[in-house]
Residue, then its C-alpha position, 0 to 999 in steps of 0.5 A: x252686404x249693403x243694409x237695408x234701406x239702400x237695397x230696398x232702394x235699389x231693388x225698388x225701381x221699377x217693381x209693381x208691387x211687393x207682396x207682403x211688402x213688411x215680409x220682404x223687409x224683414x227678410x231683408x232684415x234678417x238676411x243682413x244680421x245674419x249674413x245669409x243671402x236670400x234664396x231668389x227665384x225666377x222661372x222661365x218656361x222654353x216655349x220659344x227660343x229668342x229671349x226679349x226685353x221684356x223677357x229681360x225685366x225680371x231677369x235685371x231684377x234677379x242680377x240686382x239680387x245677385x249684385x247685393x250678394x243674394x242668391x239667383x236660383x232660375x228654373x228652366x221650367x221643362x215640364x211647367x213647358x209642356x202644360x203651358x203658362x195660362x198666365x194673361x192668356x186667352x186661350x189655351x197655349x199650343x202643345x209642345x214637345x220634350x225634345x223642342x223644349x229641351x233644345x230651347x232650354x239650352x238656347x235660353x240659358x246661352x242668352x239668359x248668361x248675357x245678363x245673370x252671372x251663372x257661375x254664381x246662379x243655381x239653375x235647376x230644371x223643374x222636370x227633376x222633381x216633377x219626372x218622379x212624381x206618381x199619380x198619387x203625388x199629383x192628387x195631393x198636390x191638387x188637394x191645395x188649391x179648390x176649383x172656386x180658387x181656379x175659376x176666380x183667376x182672371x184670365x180663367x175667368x174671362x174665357x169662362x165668361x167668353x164661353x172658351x174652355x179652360x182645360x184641366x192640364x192648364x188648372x195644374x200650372x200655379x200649383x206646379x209653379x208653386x211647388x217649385x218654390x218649395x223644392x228650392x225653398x224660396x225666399x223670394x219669386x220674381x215675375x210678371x204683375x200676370x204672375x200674382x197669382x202663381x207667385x202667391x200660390x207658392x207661399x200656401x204651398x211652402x206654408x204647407x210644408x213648414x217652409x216660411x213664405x216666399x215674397x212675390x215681386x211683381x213688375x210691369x209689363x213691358x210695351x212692344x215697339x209699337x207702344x201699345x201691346x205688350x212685347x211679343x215675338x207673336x206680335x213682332x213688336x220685340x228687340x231680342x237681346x240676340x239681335x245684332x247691336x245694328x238691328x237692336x239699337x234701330x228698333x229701339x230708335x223706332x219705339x213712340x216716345x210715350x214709353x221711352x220712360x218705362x223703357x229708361x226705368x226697366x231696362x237701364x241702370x241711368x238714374x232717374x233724376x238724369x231720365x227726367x232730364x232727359x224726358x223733358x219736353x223741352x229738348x228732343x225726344x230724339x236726343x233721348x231715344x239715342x241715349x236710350x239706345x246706347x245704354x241698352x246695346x252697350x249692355x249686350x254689345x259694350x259701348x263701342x259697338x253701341x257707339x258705332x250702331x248709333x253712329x250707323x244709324x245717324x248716318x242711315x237717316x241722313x241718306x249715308x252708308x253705315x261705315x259697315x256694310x253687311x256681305x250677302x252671298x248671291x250665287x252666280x248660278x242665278x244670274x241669267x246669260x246677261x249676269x243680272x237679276x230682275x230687281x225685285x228678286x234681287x231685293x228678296x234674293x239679298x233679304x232686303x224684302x220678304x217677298x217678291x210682291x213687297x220687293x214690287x212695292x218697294x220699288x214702284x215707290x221709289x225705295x230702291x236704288x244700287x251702286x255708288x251713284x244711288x241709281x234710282x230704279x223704279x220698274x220691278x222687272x228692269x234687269x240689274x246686272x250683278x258684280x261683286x261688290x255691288x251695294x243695294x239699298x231698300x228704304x233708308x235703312x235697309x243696305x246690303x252688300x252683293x258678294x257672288x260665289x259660284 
């Protein structure tokens, strides 16, 4: 086990905040003498099934953990689920059901495999305390925290001030995810700055019990791909760590260049001194982006499909065809007499568009052409006929490959 200062270098790049900070070296301390490994915690609640970067900041924080020898201890919050986070939200969360959170449970925890090593991790679902929790269990839970403490929170606060409710269900969630702290005894929790407050509501819970006080660690929130808000899959901002290293490495060329360093500092292991060079106003920010690019998609894809994806993307923005180009089946039944299709149900019927008025527009524009040639087509209606094999491209980027079937 490394000693102290250099895991504290380590695990503080890119953390927000670490309360208390003198807590968590004297936890570090004694885990060195005495060669016990932290017990570090992070929860994760399947209200969805696709788990993006932002997702990811925690969780490469946790692998860090596991990388100096400490142990990863994730919570599949199954019950904390079914209240739903309040944390940084303006109203309150739809309901879900235990068959969709369970069913999404099992989706995260095939992507959270990319980046923790889960032979070495403990995952336990909160459900298996909670379930055997009787009325009279949750009075006394609710006995820690009082109603000031709940109204000071900031987001509850807000939607009292903006005369939305808060319900009491949502009231339940930091003490919830502060007596999963207790069942596991940890030493320390990671999450979002928007967690402090859960975060600091388990150290009054293990406090109750007798149990030492876990370490909140605190990162900053992640910015979508429009640079601005933060990433979310209701905002269509995000990259999915799912998605294919083609789709991933674009969607990262296409952030702005004002968080290409919280990007480099978050989601990759390259040194600072090195991002710094690479950041500097100087050279083009392009140059930075495919680094960035690469570094990321190597992570879930390895560096030759990251090679490849950045060399499909140089040759997209010159006008060239990927060296790869995807197959879509179009089925033969929906040809007409002639064996064509109007080009704009053509783009929809291969995925290139939504929709068939954006399939319109696209074409009107001048953004689609098929075959060899880059045969411009301009009219929406103009009748495309089909052949196996034949390629279609919308826009710079988007190309298919039609592949008839009966």
């Amino acid at each position: 086990m490394r000693d102290v200062e250099s895991q504290l270098a380590y695990l503080s790049r890119g953390v927000d905040r670490i309360t208390p900070e003198a807590e968590f070296r004297q936890k570090l301390e004694r885990s060195v003498k005495s060669g016990t490994p932290l017990r570090v915690k992070y929860g994760i609640d399947p209200t969805g099934i696709d788990v993006h970067l932002g997702h990811t900041v925690p969780l490469r924080k946790l692998r860090q953990f596991q990388d100096l020898g400490h142990k990863a201890i994730i919570i599949i919050g199954n019950y904390t689920a079914l209240v739903g986070d309040p944390s940084g939200r303006d109203e309150t969360r739809a309901r879900l059901t235990k068959d969709q959170v369970e069913a999404n449970a099992r989706d995260y925890l095939e992507q959270v495999g990319r980046l923790i090593d889960l032979d070495r991790a403990e995952v336990h679902r909160n459900g298996d305390w909670f379930a055997r929790f009787s009325f009279l269990d949750v009075l006394e839970l609710t006995r820690k925290m009082t109603l000031g403490q709940i109204s000071a929170r900031e987001d509850f606060a807000q939607r009292i001030a903006a005369e939305k409710p808060v319900y009491l269900h949502e009231c339940l969630y930091p003490l919830m995810q502060g007596w999963d702290s207790v069942e596991i005894k940890a030493d320390v929790e990671l999450g979002g700055t928007e967690q402090l407050f859960s975060l600091l509501v388990a150290r009054d819970l293990q406090e109750s019990q007798g149990q030492p006080p876990q370490v909140a660690m605190t990162m900053p929130i992640l910015v979508g791909t429009d640079g601005t808000r933060r990433m979310g899959k209701s905002l269509g901002n995000y990259i999915g760590v799912a998605d294919a290293a083609d789709a991933m490495f674009g969607k990262i060329m296409s952030i702005p260049d004002e968080p290409m360093r919280q990007y480099f500092t978050l989601l990759t292991e390259i040194p600072i001194p090195e991002v710094d060079r690479l950041l500097d106003p100087a050279l083009n920010p392009r140059d930075a982006k495919e680094a960035l690019g690469r570094a990321i998609v190597a992570q879930y894809h390895g560096a030759e499909a990251a090679e490849t994806a950045a060399r499909a993307f140089r040759k997209r923005a010159a006008g060239e065809d990927p060296d790869v180009v995807p197959e879509v089946a179009v089925s033969a039944a929906r040809l007409d007499a002639a064996q064509s299709l109007p080009a704009f149900l053509l783009l929809k019927e291969l995925g290139l568009e939504p929709s068939a008025s954006s399939a319109r527009r696209l074409i009107e524009q001048g953004g689609f052409n098929i075959g060899p040639d880059r045969e411009v087509v301009t009219d929406p209606k103009a009748p495309i006929t089909i052949h196996d094999g034949l390629i279609v491209r919308a826009g710079k980027r988007r190309i298919a490959r039609v592949r008839l079937t009966p």
